[in-house]
Structures are given as C-alpha cells and as structure tokens.
C-alpha positions as CSV (number, residue, x, y, z in Angstrom):
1,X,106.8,173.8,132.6
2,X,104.4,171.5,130.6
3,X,107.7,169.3,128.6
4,X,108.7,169.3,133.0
5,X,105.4,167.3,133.7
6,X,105.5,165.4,130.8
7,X,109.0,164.2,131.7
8,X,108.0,163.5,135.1
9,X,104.7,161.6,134.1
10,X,106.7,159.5,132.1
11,X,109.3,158.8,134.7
12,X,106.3,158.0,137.1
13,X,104.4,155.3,134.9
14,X,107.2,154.0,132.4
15,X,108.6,151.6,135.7
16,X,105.0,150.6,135.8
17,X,104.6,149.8,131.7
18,X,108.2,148.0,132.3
19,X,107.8,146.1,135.0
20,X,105.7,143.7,134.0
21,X,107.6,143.2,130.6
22,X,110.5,142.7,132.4
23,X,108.1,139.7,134.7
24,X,107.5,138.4,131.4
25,X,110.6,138.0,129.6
26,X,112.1,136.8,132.7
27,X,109.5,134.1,133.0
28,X,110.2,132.9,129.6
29,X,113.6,132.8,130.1
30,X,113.3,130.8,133.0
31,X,111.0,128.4,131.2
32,X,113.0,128.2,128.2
33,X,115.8,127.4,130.5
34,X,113.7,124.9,132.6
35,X,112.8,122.8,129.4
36,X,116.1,122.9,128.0
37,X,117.3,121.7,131.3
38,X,114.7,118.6,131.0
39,X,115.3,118.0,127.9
40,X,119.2,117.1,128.2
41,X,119.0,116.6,132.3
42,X,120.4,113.2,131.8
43,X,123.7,113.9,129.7
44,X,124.2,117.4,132.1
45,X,123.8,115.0,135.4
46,X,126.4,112.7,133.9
47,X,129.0,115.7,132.2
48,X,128.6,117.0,136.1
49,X,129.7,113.1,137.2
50,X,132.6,113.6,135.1
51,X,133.7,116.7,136.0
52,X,133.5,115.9,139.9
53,X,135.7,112.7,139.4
54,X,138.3,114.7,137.6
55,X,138.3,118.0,139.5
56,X,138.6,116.6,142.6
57,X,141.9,117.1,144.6
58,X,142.9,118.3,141.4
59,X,146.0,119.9,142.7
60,X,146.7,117.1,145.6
61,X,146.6,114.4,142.5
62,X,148.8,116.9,140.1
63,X,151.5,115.2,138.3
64,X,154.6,116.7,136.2
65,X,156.3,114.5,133.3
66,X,159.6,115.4,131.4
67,X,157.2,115.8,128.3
68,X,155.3,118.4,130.2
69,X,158.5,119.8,131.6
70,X,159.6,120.5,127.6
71,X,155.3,122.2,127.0
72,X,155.7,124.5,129.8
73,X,159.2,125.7,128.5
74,X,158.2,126.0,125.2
75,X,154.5,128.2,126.4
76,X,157.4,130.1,128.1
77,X,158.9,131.2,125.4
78,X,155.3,132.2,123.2
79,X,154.0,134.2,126.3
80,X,157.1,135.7,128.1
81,X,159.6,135.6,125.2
82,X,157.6,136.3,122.1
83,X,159.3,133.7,120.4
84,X,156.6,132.2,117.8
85,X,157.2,128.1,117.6
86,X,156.8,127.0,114.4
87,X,157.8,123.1,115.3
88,X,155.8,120.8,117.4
89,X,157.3,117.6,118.6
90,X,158.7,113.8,117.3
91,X,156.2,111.1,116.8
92,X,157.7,107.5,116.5
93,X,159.5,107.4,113.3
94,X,161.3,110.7,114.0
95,X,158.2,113.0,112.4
96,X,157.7,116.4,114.0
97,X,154.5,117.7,113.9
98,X,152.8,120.8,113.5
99,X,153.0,123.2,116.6
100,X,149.4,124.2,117.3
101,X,149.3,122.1,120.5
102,X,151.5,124.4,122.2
103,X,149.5,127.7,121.1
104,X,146.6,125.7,122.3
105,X,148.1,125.0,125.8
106,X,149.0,128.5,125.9
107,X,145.3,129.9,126.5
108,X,144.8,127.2,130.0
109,X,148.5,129.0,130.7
110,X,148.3,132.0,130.3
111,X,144.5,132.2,132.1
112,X,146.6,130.3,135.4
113,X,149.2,133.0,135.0
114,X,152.5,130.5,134.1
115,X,151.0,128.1,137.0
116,X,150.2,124.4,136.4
117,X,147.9,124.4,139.2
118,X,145.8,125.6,136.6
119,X,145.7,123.0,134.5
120,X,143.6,120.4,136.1
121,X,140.9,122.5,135.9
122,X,140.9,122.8,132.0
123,X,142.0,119.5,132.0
124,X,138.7,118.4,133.5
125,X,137.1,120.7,131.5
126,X,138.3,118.9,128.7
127,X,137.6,115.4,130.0
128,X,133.8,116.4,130.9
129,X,133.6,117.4,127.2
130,X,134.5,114.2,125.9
131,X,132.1,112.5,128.6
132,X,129.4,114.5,127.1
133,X,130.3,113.4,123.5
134,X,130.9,109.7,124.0
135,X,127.2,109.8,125.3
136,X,125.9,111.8,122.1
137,X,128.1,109.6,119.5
138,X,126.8,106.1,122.0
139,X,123.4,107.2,121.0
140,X,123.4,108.1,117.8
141,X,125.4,105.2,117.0
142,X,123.5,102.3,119.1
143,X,119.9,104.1,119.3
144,X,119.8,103.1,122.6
145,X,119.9,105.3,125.7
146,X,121.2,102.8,128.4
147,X,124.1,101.8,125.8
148,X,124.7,105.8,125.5
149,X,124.7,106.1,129.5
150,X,126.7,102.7,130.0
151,X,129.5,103.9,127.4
152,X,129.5,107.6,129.2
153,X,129.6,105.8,133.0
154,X,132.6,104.2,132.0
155,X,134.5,106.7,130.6
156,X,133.6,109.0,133.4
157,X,134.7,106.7,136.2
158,X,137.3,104.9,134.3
159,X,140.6,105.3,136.8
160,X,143.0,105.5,133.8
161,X,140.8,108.2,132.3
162,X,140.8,110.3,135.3
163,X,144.5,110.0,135.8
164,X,145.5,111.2,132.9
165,X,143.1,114.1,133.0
166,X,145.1,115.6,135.6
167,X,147.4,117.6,133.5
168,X,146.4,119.4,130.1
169,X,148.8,117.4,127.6
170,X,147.6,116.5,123.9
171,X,145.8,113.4,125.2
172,X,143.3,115.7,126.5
173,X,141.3,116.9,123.6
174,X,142.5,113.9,121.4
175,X,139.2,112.1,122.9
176,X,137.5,115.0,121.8
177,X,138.5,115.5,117.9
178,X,138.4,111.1,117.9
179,X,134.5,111.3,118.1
180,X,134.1,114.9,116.6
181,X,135.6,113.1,113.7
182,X,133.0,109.6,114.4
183,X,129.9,111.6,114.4
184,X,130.9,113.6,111.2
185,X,131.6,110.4,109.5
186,X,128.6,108.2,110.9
187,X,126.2,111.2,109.6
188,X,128.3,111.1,106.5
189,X,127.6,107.3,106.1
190,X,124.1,107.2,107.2
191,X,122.9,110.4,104.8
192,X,125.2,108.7,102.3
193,X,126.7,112.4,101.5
194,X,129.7,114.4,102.3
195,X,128.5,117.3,104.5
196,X,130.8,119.2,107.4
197,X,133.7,118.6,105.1
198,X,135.7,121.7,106.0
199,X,135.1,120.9,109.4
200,X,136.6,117.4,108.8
201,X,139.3,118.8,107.2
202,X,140.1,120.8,110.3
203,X,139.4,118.6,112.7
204,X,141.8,116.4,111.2
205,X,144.3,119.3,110.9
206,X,144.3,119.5,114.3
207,X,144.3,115.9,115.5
208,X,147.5,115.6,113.3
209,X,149.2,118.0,115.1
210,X,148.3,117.2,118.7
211,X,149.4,113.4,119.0
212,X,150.5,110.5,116.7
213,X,148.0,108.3,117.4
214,X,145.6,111.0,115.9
215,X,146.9,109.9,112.4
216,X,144.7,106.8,112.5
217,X,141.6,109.2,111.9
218,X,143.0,110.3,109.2
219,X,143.7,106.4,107.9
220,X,140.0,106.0,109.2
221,X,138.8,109.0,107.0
222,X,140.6,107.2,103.5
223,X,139.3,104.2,104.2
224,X,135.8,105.5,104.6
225,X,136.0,108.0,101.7
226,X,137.4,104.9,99.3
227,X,134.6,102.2,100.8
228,X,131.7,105.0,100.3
229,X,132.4,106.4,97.7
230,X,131.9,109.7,98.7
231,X,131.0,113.3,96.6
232,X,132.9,116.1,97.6
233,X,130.2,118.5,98.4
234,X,131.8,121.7,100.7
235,X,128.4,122.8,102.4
C-alpha cells in the first residue's frame, strides 16, 4: 500500500517537475533557432529565391533528352535489374568515365519510384545548393556582401541556369563540386597550407566522373599545387 502512494505521488507531481523543463528547453531551442535564423537570414531568403524559380511548374517545364533517355535506362537496370554498371559514359575524345553518376541519379529515382516527375524537385534541390554556395565562396572571395548577394541574384535568376535545372543530369551538382573544390583551394591559398586534402581528393573523384568539363578542376588543382608549392599534410 505505501510503494502504491508513493507511485501515485510521483505520477501526480513529476508532470509538474517536467513541465517547466520541458518550457525551458523548448524556449532555448526556439531561441537558438531564432538566432541562427538571423544570423544567415540573408543567404536562406536568397537559397528560398532559388528554389522558387526552379521549382516552379516543375513538371509543366519538364524536358526529356536522348542523353537522359540512355540515364533512365541504365537506373533501370541498377534498381529493377540488379545489374551493377561499372562504365559511365564518352567524353570528347572517346574517354569513358567512371559510373558513379548513375548510382547517384539512382537515389532522386528510386525516392520518385522510376518517375521523372521526380526529378525537378531534386533538381532544384540541387540548384538552390549551389545558389547558397556561390554566395558563401562570393564572400569569402571578395569580402564584400553586396558582391556575394549580386553573384548569388544572378545565378538564381539566370534563365539558362533555371532551364537546365529542370531535369537531374550531371550538370546539376557539377556547380556544386566547382566551388566545393574553389573554397577548399582559396582556404588552401590564403592559410598557405594543404588542409581538406582527402576531401579534395574526393571531390575531384567525383567531378571526374560526373561530366568532362569537371576535368579542368582537376588541371586547376596542378596548377595551384605547382604555383604554391604546397605540403601534403592529410588533416
């Protein structure tokens, strides 16, 4: 009888003990969020500028390629056949690549179900990315925040930028890995050491098997390595 009232005493006052906990975690959650909001309102106002201009009448503005034709066979085949690809596609110069583009373009796939009605969504997805990091590299490159917004407006509301964000293809995230591979090299130069080298090395890994023009970074990265002078340091 007394472990009863015990038990029930402590299911009377524990909501009361809890309670207010709860008030106060929530309230410095909410704060927490409310300054991280103010402190990158600016680039989140323009990522959601990006993502509007590419989302919209996503599937009125679809468009389907022979190239894309030849992707969605080939994501066939890795999702419904089981058939592991283990070539990408030619390049100019008759170079196949590697063929982690296509297990990439898989994951947008296979989350639609097979349907490319899917795609601009992660297509956009992928464009507002890059929006977010052409502002972030602008800025850290110029040390000016009306360069970093100018730079970010145009590659949000560029028309040629938008239309080829409709569909997922390899041009998608090759924005993306060009000024992933900027930054790392521009904090490289400016702290006049090699750090984020294994991520180099992969984003470079990737960008050489996603489209051709993606081997200039890798020229790029020589070039800078041979001018700088740089020590291999892994961490």
């Amino acid at each position: 009888m007394d472990y009863y009232k015990t038990f029930r005493k402590i299911e009377i006052y524990l909501p009361c003990v809890l309670q207010p906990l709860y008030v106060i975690c929530n309230f410095v959650k909410i704060t927490s969020i409310r300054k991280q909001f103010k402190k990158h309102q600016l680039i989140i106002l323009l990522s959601i500028i990006a993502f509007i201009f590419r989302i919209y009448k996503g599937s009125e503005w679809f468009f389907w390629n022979v190239d894309e034709d030849f992707t969605a066979l080939t994501v066939k085949r890795i999702l419904v056949d089981h058939r592991p690809q283990l070539i990408g596609f030619p390049v100019p110069g008759g170079i196949y690549i590697g063929p982690f583009f296509y297990y990439l373009i898989s994951i947008p796939y296979f989350l639609s179900r097979l349907s490319p009605f899917g795609l601009p969504l992660f297509a956009a997805l992928g464009g507002t990315i890059a929006s977010s990091l052409v502002y972030k590299v602008a800025k850290l490159l110029f040390k000016n925040d009306g360069i970093a917004i100018l730079a970010t407006l145009i590659y949000a509301l560029s028309f040629l930028v938008n239309v080829y964000t409709r569909v997922f293809t390899a041009l998608t995230i090759a924005p993306i890995l060009g000024l992933l591979v900027y930054l790392i090299l521009y904090q490289n130069i400016n702290k006049k050491q090699t750090k984020n080298i294994l991520w180099l090395a992969l984003i470079l890994a990737i960008a050489s098997q996603t489209e051709g023009s993606s081997f200039s970074l890798i020229a790029l990265t020589s070039i800078v390595w041979i001018i700088y002078k740089f020590k291999f340091i892994v961490f």
